[in-house]
mmJSON file of the N, C-alpha and C atoms, coordinates in Angstrom:
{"data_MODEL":{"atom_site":{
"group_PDB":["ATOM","ATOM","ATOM","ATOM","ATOM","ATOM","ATOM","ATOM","ATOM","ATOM","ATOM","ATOM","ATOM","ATOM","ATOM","ATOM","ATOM","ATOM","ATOM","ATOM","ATOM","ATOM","ATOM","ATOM","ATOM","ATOM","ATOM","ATOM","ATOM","ATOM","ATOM","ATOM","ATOM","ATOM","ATOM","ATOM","ATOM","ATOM","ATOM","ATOM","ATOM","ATOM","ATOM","ATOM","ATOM","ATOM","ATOM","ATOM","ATOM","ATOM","ATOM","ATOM","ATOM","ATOM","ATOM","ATOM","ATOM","ATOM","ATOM","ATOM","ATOM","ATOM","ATOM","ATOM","ATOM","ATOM","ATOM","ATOM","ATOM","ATOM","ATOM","ATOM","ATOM","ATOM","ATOM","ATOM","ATOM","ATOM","ATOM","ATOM","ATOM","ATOM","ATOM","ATOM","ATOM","ATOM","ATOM","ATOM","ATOM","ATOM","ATOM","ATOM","ATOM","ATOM","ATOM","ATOM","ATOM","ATOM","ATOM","ATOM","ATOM","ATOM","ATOM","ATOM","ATOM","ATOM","ATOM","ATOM","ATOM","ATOM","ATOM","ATOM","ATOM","ATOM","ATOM","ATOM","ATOM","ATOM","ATOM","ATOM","ATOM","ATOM","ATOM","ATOM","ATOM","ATOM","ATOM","ATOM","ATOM","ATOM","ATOM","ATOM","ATOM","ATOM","ATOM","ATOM","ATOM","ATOM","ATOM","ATOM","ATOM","ATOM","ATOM","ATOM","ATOM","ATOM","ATOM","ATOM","ATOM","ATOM","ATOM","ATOM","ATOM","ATOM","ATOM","ATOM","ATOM","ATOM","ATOM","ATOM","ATOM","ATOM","ATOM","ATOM","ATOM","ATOM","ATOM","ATOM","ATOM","ATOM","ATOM","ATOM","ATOM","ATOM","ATOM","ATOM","ATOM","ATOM","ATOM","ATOM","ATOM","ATOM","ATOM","ATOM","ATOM","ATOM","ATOM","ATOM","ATOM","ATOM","ATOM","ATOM","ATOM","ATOM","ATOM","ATOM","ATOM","ATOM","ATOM","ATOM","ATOM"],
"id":[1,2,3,4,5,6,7,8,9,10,11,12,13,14,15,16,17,18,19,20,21,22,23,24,25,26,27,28,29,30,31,32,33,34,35,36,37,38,39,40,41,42,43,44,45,46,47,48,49,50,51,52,53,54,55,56,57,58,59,60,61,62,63,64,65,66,67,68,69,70,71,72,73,74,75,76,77,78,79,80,81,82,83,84,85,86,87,88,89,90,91,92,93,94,95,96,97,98,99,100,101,102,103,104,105,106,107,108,109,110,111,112,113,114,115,116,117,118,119,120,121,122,123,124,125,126,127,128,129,130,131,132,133,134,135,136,137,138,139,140,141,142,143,144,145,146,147,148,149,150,151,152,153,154,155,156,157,158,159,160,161,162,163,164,165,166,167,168,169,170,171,172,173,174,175,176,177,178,179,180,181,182,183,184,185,186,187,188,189,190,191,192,193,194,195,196,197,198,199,200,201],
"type_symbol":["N","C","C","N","C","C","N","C","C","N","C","C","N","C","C","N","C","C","N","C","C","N","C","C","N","C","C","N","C","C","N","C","C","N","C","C","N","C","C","N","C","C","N","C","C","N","C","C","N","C","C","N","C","C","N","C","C","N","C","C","N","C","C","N","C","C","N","C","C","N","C","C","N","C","C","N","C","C","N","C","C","N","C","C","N","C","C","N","C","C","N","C","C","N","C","C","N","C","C","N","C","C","N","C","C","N","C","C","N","C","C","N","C","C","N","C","C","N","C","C","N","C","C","N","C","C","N","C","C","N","C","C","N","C","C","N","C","C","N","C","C","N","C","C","N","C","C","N","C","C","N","C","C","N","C","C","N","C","C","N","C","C","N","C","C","N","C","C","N","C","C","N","C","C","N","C","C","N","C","C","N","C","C","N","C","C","N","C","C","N","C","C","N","C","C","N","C","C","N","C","C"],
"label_atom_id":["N","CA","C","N","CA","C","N","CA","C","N","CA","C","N","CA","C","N","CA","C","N","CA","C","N","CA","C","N","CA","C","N","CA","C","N","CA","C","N","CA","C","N","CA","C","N","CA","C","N","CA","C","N","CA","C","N","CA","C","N","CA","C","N","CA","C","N","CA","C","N","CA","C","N","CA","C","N","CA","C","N","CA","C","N","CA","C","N","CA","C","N","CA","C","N","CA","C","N","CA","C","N","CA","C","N","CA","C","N","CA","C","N","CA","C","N","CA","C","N","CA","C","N","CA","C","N","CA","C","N","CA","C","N","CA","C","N","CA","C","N","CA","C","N","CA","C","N","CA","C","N","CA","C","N","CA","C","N","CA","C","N","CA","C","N","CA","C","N","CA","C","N","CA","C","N","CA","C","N","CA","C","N","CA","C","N","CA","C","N","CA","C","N","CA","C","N","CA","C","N","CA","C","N","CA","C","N","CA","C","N","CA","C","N","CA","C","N","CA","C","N","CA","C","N","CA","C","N","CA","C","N","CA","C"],
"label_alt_id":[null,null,null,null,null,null,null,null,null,null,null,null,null,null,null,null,null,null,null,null,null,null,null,null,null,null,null,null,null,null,null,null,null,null,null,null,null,null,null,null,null,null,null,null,null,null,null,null,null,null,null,null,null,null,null,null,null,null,null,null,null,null,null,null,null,null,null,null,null,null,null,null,null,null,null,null,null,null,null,null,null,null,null,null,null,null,null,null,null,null,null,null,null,null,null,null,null,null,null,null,null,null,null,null,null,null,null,null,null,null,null,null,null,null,null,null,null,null,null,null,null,null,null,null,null,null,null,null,null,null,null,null,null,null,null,null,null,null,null,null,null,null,null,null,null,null,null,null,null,null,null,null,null,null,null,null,null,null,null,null,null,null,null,null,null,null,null,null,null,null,null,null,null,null,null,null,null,null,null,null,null,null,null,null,null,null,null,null,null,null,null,null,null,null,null,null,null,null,null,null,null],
"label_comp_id":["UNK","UNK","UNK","UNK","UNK","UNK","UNK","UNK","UNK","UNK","UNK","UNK","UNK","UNK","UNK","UNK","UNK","UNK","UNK","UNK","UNK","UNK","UNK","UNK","UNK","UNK","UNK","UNK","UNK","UNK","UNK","UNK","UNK","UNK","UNK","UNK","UNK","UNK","UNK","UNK","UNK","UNK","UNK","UNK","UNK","UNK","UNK","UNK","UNK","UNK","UNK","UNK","UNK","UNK","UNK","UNK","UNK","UNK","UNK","UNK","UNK","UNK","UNK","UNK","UNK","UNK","UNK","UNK","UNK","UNK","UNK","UNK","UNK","UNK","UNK","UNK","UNK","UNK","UNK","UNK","UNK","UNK","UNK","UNK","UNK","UNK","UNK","UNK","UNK","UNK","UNK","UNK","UNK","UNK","UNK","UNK","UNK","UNK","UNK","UNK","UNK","UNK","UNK","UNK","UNK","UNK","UNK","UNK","UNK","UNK","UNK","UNK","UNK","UNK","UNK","UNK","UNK","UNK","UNK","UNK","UNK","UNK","UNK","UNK","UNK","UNK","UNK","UNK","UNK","UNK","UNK","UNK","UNK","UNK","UNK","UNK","UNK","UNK","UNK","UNK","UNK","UNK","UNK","UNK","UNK","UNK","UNK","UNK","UNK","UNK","UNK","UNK","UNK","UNK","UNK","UNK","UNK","UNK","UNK","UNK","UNK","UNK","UNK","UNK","UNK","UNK","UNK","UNK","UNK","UNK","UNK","UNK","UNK","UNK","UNK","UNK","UNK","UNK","UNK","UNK","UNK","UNK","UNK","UNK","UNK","UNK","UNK","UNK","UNK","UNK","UNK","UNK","UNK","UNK","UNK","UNK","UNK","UNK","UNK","UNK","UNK"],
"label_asym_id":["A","A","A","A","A","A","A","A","A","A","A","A","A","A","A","A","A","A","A","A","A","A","A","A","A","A","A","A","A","A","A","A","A","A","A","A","A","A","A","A","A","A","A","A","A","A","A","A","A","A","A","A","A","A","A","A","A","A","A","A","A","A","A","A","A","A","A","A","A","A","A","A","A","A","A","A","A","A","A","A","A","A","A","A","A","A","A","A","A","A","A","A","A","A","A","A","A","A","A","A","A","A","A","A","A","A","A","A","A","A","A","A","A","A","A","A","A","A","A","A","A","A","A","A","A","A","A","A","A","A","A","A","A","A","A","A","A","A","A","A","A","A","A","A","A","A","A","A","A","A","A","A","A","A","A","A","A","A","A","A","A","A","A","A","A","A","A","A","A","A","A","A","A","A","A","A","A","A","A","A","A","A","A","A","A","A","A","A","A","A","A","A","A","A","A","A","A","A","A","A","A"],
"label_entity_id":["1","1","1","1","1","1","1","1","1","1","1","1","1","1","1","1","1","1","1","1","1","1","1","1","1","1","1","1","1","1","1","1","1","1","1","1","1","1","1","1","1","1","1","1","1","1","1","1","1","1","1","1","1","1","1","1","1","1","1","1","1","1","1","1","1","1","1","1","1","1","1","1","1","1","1","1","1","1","1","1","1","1","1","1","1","1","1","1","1","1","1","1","1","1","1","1","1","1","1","1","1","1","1","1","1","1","1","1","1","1","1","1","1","1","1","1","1","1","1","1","1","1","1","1","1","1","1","1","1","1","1","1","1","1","1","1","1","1","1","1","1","1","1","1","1","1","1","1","1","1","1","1","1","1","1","1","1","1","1","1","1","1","1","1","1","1","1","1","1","1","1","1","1","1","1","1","1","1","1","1","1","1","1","1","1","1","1","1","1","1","1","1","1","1","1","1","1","1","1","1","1"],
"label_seq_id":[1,1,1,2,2,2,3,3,3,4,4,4,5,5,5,6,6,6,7,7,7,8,8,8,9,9,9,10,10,10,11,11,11,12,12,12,13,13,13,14,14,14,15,15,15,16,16,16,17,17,17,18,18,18,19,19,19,20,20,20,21,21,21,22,22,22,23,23,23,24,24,24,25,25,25,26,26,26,27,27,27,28,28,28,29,29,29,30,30,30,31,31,31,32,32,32,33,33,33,34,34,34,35,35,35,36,36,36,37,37,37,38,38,38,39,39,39,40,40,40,41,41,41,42,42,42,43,43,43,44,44,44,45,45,45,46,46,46,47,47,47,48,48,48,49,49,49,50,50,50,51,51,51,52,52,52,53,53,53,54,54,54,55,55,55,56,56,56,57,57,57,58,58,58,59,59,59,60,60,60,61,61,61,62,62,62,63,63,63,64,64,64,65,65,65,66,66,66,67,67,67],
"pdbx_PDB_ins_code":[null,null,null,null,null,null,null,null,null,null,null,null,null,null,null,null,null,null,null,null,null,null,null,null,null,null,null,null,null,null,null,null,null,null,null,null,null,null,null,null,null,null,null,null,null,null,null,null,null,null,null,null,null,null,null,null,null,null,null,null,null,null,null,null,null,null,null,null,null,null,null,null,null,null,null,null,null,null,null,null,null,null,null,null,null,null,null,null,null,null,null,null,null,null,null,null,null,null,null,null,null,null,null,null,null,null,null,null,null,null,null,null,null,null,null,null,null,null,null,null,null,null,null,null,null,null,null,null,null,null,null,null,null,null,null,null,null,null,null,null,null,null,null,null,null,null,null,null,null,null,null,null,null,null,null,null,null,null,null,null,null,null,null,null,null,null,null,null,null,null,null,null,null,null,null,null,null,null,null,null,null,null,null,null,null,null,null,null,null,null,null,null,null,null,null,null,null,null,null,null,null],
"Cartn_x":[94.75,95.466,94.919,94.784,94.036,95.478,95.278,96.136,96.521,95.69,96.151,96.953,96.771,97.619,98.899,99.585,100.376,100.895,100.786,101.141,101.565,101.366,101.541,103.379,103.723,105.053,105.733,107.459,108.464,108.596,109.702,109.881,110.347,111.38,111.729,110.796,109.821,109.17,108.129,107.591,106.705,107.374,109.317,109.481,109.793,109.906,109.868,108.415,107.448,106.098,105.995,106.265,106.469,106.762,108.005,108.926,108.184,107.836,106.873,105.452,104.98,103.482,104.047,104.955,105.47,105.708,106.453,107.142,105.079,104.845,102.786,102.205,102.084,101.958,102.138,103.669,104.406,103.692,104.018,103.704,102.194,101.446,100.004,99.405,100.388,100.279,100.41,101.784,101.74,100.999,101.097,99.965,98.411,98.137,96.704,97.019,98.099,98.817,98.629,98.966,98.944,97.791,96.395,95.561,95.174,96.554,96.67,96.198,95.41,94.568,93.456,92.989,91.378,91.026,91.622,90.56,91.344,90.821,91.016,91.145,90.506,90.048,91.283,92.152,93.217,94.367,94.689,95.141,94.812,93.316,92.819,93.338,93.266,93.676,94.614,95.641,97.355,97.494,96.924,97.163,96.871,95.65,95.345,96.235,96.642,97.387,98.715,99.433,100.333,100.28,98.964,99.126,99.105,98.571,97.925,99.534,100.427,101.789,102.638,102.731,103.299,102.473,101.23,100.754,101.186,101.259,101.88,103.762,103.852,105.583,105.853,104.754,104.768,104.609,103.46,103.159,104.285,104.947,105.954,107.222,107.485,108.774,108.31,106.899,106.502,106.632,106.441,105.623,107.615,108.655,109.925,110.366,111.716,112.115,111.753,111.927,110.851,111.599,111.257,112.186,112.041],
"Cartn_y":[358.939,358.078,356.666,356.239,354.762,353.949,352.511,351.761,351.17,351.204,350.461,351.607,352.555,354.018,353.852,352.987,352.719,351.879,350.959,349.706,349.248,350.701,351.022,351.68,351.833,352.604,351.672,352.161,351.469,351.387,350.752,350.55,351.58,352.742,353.574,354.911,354.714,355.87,355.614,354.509,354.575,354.621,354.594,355.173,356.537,357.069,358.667,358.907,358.158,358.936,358.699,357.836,357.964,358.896,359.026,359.966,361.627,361.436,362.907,362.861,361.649,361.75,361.52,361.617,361.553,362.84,363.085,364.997,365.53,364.953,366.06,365.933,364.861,364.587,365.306,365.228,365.844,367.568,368.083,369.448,369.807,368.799,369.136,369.208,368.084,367.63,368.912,369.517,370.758,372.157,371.831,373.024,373.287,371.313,371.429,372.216,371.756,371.52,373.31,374.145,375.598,376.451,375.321,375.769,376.84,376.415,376.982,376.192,374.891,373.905,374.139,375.007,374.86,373.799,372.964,371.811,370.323,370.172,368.837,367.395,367.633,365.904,365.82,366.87,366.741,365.753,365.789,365.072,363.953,363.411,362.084,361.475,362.312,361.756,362.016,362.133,361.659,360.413,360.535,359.566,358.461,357.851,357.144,356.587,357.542,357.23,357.215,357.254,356.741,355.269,354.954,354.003,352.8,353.487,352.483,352.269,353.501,353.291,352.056,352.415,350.904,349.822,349.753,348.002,347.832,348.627,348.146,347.734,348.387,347.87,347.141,346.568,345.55,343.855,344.118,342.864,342.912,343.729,343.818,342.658,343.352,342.645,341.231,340.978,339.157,338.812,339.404,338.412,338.2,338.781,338.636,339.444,338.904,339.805,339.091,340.344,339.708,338.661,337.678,337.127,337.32],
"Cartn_z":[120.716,119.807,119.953,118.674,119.273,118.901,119.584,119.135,118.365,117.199,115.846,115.062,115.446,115.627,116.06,116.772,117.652,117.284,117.093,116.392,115.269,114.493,113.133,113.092,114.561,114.705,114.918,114.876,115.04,116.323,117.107,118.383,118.807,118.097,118.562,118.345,117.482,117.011,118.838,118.913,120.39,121.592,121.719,122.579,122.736,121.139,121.527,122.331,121.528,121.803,123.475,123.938,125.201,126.205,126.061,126.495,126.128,124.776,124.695,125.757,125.771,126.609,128.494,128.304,129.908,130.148,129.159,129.65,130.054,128.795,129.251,129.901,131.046,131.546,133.11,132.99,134.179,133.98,132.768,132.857,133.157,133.05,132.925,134.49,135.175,136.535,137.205,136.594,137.478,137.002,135.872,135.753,136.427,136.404,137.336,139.143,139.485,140.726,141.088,139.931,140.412,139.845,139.217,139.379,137.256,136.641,135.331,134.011,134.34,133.471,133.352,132.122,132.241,131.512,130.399,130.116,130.879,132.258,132.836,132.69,131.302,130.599,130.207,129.391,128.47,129.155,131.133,131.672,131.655,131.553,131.667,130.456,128.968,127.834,127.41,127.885,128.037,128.501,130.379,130.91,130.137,129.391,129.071,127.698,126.89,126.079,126.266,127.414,127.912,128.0,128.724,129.203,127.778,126.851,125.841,125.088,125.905,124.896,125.604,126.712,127.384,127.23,127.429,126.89,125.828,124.862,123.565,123.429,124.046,124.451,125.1,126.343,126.95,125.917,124.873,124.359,123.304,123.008,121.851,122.973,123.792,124.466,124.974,125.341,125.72,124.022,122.968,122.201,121.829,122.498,121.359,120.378,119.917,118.841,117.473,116.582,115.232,114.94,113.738,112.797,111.554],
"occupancy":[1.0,1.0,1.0,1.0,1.0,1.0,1.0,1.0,1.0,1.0,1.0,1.0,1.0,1.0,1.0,1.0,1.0,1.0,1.0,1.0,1.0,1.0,1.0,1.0,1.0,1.0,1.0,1.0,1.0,1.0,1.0,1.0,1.0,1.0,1.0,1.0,1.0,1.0,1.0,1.0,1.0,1.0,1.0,1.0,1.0,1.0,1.0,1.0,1.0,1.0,1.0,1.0,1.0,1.0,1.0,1.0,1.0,1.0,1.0,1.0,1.0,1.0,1.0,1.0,1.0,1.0,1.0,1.0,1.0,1.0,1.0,1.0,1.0,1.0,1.0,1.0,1.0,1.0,1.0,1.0,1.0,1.0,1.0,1.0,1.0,1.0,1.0,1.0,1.0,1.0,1.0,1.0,1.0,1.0,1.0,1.0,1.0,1.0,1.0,1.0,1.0,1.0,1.0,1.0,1.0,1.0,1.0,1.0,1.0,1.0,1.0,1.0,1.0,1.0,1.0,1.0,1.0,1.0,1.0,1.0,1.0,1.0,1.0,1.0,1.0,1.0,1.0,1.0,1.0,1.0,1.0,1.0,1.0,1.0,1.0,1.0,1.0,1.0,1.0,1.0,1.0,1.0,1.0,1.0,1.0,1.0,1.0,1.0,1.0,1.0,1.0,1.0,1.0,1.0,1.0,1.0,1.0,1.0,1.0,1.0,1.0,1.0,1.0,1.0,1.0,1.0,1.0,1.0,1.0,1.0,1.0,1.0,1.0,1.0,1.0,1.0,1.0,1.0,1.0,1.0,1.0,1.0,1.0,1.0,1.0,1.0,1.0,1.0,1.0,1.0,1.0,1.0,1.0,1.0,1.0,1.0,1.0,1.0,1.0,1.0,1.0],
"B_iso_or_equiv":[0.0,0.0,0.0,0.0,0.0,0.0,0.0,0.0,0.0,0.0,0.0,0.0,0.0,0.0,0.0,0.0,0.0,0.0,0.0,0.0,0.0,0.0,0.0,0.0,0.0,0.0,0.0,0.0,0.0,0.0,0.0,0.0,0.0,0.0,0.0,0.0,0.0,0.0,0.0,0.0,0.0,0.0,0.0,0.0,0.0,0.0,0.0,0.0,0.0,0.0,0.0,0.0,0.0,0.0,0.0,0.0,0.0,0.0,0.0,0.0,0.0,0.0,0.0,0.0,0.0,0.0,0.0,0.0,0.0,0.0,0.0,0.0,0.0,0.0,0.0,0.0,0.0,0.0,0.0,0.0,0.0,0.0,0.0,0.0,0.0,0.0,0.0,0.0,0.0,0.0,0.0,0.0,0.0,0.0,0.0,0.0,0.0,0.0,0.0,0.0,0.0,0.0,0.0,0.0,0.0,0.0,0.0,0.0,0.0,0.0,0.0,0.0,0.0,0.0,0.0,0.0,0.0,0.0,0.0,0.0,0.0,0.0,0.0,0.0,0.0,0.0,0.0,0.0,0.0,0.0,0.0,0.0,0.0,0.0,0.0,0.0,0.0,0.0,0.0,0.0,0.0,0.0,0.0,0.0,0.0,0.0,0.0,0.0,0.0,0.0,0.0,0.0,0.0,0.0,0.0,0.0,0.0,0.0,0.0,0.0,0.0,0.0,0.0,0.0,0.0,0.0,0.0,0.0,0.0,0.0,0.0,0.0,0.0,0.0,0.0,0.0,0.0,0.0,0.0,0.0,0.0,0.0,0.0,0.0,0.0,0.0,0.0,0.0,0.0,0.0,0.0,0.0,0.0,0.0,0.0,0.0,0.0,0.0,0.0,0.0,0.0],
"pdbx_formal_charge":[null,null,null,null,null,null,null,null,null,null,null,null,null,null,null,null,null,null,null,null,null,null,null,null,null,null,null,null,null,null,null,null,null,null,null,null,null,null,null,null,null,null,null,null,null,null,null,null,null,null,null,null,null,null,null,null,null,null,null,null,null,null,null,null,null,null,null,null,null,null,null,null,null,null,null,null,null,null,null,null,null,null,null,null,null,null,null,null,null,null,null,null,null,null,null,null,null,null,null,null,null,null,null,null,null,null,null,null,null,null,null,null,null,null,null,null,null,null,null,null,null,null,null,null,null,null,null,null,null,null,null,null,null,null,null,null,null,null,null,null,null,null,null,null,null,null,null,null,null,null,null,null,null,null,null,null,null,null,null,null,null,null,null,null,null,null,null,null,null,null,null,null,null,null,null,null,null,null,null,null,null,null,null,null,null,null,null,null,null,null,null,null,null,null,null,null,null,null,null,null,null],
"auth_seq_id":[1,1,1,2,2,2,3,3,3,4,4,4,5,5,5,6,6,6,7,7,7,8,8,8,9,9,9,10,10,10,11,11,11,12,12,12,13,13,13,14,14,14,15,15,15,16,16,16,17,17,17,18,18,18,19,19,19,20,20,20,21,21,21,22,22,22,23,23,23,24,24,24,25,25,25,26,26,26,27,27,27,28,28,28,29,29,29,30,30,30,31,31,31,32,32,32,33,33,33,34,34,34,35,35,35,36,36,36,37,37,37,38,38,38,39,39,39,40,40,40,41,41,41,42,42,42,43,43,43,44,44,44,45,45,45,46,46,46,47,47,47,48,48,48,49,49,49,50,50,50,51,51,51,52,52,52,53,53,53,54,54,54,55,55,55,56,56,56,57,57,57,58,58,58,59,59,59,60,60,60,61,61,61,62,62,62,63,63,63,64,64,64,65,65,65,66,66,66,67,67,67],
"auth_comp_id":["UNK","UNK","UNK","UNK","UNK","UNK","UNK","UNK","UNK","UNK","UNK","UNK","UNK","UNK","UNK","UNK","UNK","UNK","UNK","UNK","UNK","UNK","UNK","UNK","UNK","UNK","UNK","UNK","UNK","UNK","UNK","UNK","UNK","UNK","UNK","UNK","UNK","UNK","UNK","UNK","UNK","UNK","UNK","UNK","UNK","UNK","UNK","UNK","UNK","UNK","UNK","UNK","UNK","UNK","UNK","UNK","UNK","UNK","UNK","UNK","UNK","UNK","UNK","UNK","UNK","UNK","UNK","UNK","UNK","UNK","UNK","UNK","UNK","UNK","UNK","UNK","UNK","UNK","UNK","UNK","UNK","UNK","UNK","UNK","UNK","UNK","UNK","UNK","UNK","UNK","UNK","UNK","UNK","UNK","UNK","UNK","UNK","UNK","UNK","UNK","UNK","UNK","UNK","UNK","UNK","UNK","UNK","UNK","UNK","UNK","UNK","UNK","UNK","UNK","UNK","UNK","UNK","UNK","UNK","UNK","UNK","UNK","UNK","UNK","UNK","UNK","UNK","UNK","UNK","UNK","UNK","UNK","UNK","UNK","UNK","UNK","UNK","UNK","UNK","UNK","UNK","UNK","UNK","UNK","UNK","UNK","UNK","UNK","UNK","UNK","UNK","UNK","UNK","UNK","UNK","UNK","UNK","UNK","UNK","UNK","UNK","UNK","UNK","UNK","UNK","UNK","UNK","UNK","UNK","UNK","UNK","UNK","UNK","UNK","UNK","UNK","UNK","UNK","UNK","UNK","UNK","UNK","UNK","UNK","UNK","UNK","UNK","UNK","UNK","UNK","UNK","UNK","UNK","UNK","UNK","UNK","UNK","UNK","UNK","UNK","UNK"],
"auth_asym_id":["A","A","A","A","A","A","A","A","A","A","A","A","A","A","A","A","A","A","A","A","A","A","A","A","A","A","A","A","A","A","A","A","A","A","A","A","A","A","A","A","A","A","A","A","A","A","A","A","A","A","A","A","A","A","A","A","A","A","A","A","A","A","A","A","A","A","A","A","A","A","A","A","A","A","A","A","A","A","A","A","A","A","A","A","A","A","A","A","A","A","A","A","A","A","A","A","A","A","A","A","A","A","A","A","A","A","A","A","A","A","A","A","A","A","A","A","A","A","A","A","A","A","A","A","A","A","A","A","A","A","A","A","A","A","A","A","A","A","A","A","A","A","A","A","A","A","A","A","A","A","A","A","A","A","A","A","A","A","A","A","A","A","A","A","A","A","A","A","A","A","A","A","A","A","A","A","A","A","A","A","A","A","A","A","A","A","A","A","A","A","A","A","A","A","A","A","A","A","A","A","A"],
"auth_atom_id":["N","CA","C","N","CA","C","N","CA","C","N","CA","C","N","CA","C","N","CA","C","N","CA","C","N","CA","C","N","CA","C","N","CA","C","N","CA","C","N","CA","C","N","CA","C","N","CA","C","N","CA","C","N","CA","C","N","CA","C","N","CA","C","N","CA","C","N","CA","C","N","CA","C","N","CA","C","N","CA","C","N","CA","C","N","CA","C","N","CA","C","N","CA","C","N","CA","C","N","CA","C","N","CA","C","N","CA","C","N","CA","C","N","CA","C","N","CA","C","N","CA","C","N","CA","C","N","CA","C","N","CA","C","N","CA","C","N","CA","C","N","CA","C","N","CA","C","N","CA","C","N","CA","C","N","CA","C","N","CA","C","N","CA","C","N","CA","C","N","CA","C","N","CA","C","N","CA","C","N","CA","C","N","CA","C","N","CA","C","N","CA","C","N","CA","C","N","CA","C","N","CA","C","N","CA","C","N","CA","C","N","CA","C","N","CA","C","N","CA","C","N","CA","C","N","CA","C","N","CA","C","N","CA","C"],
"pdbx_PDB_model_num":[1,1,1,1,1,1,1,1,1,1,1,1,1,1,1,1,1,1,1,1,1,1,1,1,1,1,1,1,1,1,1,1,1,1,1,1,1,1,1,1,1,1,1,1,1,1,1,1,1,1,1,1,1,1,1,1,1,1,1,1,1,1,1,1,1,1,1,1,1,1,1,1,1,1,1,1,1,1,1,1,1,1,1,1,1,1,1,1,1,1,1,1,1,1,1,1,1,1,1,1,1,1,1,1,1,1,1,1,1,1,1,1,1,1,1,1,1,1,1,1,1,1,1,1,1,1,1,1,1,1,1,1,1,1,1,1,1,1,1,1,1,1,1,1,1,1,1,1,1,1,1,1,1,1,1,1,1,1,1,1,1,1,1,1,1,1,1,1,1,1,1,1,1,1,1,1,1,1,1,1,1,1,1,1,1,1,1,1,1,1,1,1,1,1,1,1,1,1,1,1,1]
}}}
């Protein structure tokens, strides 16, 4: 997901997406964990788009609420 992808959502639409890329996260963790992940990257590219979901919620809450 890129971020202009992201940015394009509401506040609540990127904290669902959150909450969805956290649950995949967790499950993927353990799926690697018991050895049932064959494509490995797919963890790297969650993680990463996790992360790209909180910087974006991060600069949303410095920059304020709209006017």
């Amino acid at each position: 997901m890129k971020p202009s992808e992201i940015r394009e959502l509401t506040d609540e639409e990127i904290l669902e997406k959150e909450e969805e890329l956290e649950r995949a996260v967790f499950n993927l963790r353990i799926q690697y964990a018991t050895g049932q992940v064959e494509d490995t990257a797919s963890l790297r590219n969650y993680r990463r788009d996790l992360a790209r979901v909180k910087t974006i919620l991060k600069e949303r809450e410095l920059k304020g609420p709209k006017k």
